[in-house]
ZATITI-948782 format. One line per 8 residues: number of its first residue (from 1); their letters; for each residue x, y, z of C-alpha. Coordinates in steps of 0.1 Angstrom, whole numbers, always signed. Each point is the difference from the previous one (the first is absolute). Example, Ala and Ser with C-alpha at 12.3 -4.5 7.8 and 13.67 -1.06 7.14 Angstrom:
2
1 = as = +123/-45/+78 | +14/+34/-7
! end
This chain:
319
1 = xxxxxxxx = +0/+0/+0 | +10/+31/-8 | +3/+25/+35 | -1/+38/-4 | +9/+24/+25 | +11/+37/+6 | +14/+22/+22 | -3/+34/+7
9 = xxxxxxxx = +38/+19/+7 | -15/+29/+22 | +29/-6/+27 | +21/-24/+18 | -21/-36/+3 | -5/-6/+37 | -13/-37/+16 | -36/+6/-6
17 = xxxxxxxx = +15/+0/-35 | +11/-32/+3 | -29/-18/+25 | -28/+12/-22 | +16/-7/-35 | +33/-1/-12 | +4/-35/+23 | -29/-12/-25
25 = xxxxxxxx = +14/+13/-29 | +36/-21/+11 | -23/-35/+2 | -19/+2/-25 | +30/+5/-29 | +10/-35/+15 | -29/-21/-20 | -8/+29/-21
33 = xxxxxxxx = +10/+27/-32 | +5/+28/+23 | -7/+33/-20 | +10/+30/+28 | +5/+35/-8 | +12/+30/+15 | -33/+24/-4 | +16/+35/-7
41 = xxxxxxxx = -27/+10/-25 | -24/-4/+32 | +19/+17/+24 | -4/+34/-21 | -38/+4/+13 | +18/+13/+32 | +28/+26/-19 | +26/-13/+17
49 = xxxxxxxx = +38/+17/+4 | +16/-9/-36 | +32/-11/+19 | -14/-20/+31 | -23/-21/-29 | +31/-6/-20 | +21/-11/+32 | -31/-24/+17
57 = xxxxxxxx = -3/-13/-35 | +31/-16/+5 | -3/-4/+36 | -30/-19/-4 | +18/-25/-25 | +25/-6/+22 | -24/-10/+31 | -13/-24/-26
65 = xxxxxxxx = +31/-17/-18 | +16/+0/+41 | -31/-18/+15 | +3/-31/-29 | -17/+15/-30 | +10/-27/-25 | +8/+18/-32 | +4/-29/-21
73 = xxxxxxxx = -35/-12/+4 | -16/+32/+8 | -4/+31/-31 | +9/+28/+26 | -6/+40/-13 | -1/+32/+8 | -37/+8/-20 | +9/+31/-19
81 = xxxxxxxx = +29/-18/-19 | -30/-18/-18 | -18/+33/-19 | -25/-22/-16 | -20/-3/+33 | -7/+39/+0 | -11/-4/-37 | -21/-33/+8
89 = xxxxxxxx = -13/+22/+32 | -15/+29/-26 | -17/-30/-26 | -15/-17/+36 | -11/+35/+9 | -22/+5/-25 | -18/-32/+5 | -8/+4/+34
97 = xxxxxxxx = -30/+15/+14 | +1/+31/+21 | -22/-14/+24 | +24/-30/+10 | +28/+25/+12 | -23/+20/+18 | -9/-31/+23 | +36/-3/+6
105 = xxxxxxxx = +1/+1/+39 | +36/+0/+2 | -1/+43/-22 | -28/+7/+23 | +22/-13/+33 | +31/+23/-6 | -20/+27/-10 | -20/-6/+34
113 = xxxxxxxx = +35/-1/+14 | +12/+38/-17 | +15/-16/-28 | -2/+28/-25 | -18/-16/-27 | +19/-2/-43 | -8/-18/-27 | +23/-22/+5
121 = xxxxxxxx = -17/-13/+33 | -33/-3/-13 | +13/-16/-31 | +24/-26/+18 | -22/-30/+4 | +7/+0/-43 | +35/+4/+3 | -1/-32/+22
129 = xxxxxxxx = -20/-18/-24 | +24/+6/-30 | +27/-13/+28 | -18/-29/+1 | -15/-9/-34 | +33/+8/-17 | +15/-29/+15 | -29/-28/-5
137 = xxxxxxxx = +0/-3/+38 | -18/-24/+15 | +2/+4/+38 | +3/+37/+17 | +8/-7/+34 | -15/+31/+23 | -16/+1/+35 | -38/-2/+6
145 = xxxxxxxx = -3/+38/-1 | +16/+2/-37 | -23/-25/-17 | -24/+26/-17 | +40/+13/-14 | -5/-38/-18 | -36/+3/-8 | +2/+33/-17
153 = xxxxxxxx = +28/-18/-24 | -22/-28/-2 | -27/+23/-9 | +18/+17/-27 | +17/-29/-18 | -35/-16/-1 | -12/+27/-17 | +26/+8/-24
161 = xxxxxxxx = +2/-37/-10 | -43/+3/-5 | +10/+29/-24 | +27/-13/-18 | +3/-33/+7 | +19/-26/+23 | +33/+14/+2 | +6/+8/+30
169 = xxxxxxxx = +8/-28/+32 | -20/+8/+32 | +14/-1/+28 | -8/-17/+35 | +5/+18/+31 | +22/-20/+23 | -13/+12/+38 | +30/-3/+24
177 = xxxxxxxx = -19/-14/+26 | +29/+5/+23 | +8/+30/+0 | +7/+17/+27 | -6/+33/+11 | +27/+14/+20 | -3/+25/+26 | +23/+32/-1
185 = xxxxxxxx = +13/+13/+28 | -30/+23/+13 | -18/-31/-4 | -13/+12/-35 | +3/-21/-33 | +33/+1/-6 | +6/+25/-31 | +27/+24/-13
193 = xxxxxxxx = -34/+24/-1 | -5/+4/+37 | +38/-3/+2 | +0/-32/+30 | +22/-21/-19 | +25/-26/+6 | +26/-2/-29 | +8/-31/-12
201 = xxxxxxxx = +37/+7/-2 | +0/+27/+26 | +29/+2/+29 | -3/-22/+24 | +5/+23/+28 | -30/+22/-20 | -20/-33/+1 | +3/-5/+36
209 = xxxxxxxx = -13/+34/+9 | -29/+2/-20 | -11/-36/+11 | +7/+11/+38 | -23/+30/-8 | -30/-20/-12 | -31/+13/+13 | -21/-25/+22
217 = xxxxxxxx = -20/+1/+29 | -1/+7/+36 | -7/-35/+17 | +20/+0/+28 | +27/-28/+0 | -18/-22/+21 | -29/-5/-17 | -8/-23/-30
225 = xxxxxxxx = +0/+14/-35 | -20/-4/-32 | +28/-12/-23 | -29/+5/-32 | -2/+36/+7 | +41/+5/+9 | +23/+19/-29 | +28/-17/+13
233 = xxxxxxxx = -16/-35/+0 | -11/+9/-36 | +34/+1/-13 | +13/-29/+24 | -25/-21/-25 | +21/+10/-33 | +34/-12/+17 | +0/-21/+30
241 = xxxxxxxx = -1/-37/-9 | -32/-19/+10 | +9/-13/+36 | +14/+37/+12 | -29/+18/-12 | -23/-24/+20 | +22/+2/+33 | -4/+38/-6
249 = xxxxxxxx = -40/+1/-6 | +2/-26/+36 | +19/+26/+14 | -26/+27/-12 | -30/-16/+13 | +19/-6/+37 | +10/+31/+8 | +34/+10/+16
257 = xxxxxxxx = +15/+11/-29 | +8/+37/-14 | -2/+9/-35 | +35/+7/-2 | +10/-34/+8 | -20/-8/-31 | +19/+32/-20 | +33/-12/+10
265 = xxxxxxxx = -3/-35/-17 | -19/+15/-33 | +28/+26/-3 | +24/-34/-1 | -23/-20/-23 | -3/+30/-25 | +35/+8/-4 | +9/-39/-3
273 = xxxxxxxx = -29/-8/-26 | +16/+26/-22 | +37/-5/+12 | +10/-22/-31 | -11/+20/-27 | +17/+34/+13 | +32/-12/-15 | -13/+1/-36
281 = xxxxxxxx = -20/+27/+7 | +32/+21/+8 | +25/-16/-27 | -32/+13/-26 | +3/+34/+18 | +31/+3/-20 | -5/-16/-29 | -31/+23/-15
289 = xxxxxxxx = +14/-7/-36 | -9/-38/+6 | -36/+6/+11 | -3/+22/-30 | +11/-26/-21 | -23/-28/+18 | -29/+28/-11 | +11/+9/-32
297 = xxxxxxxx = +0/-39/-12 | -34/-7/+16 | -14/+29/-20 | +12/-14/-29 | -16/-31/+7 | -34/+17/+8 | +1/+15/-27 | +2/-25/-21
305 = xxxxxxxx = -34/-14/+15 | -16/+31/-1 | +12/+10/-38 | -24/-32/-8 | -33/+8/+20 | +6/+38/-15 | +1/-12/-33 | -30/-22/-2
313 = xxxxxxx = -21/+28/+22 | +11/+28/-27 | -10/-19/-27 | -30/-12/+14 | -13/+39/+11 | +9/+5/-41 | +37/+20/+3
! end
């Protein structure tokens, strides 16, 4: 099966990163085509700093290729090195019905949220279906709240295929049942937006001090605690090994214990899950000419896919 996936470069990745998707993305290119791009074209909709997108472009890749991204059996991009999605993105555009945008929940949720509203915002759910219909994907791994992001695609390759015939392959979302959402450290979803993150890479001695500041509650240290409703518990799940993390819910539910027991041993577990891939992480921080390369050959390879799709689309819309 082929596996698409992207990846927005709007800062340094951080573990919710990781625990809510790229972890995924890692498995599933094991018994899969994995089809992963950088999604620079996206991060536009938010105007960022023309240097910082150029340097987390990179940055990003580098997370990837250090935490086992498998660049022989995985096409690996950066999006806008494939031009032929923006074209593909105008020809979908003008197929698809105003009305389907405007149900978009996700536009009316950062515009909820201050997001100053562009074009390019309102317009992204077709810029995400030219990601995916260029490619012939068949699975789009997302979580729960991004499946109308699959529907909408689904939506408009049905009806473009209704129009002009069956061209183009639709897609399946794959639900990633386990993701996790990971608390910040105000207790928040962890996001660069509310700026509670945990990098991925980050010092250790940095890592330790925002995992000691976690916010929880006041239960006094004698009393028993509700490990479901605990931050720190929360993130024990994503690294302790099975028999730990059910001495440490026992030890909850008793009582006698202080939270920064509990914040001690995460600060270990964190820094140890992620020890062995800080080496490559740090010989890629000097060797940005490598990643480039790594991106420049997958766009090349994407390409090639998406030169085919393009072609048959064109002709069948009559240019």
């Amino acid at each position: 099966m082929r596996v698409l996936s992207g990846i927005q470069p709007s800062g340094r990745l951080h573990i919710g990163n990781f625990f809510g998707a790229m972890r995924q993305h890692l498995q599933l290119q094991k018994e899969n085509e994995g089809f992963y791009f950088i999604a620079d074209y996206h991060a536009l909709t938010s105007n960022p700093d023309p240097k910082e997108l150029s340097g987390y472009i990179i940055d990003v890749a580098a997370d990837y290729l250090a935490l086992g991204l498998d660049t022989e059996r995985t096409v690996f991009w950066r999006q806008s090195d494939v031009p032929q999605i923006a074209e593909f993105a105008w020809i979908l555009s003008c197929i698809t019905p105003m009305g389907l945008l405007q149900r978009c929940t996700s536009y009316k949720d950062k515009v909820s949220q201050g997001v100053t509203p562009n074009h390019g915002l309102f317009a992204y759910p077709v810029l995400q279906a030219a990601d995916i219909l260029a490619f012939d994907s068949n699975l789009v791994p997302v979580g729960a709240d991004q499946k109308q992001h699959i529907e909408v695609t689904r939506d408009i390759a049905i009806r473009f295929n209704n129009t002009y015939g069956e061209i183009l392959t639709i897609p399946k979302d794959h639900i990633l049942e386990s993701v996790a959402v990971v608390p910040g450290i105000d207790g928040r979803k962890m996001s660069k937006s509310y700026d509670n993150t945990i990098g991925i890479f980050e010092d250790e001695k940095s890592v330790k001090k925002k995992i000691m500041r976690m916010v929880t509650d006041s239960t006094p240290v004698e009393e028993p605690k509700a490990p479901e409703k605990c931050n720190i518990f929360a993130m024990l799940r994503l690294v302790a090994e099975p028999d730990e993390l059910k001495e440490w819910e026992n030890r909850y539910r008793n009582g006698g214990m202080g939270y920064g027991e509990a914040k001690k041993r995460l600060v270990e577990l964190v820094i140890e899950y992620f020890r062995p891939y800080r080496q490559k992480r740090a010989e890629l921080e000097t060797s940005k000419d490598y990643v480039q390369q790594v991106l420049d050959k997958g766009a090349e390879r994407a390409r090639a896919v998406a030169l085919k799709t393009i072609a048959k689309v064109k002709k069948a819309v009559g240019l």
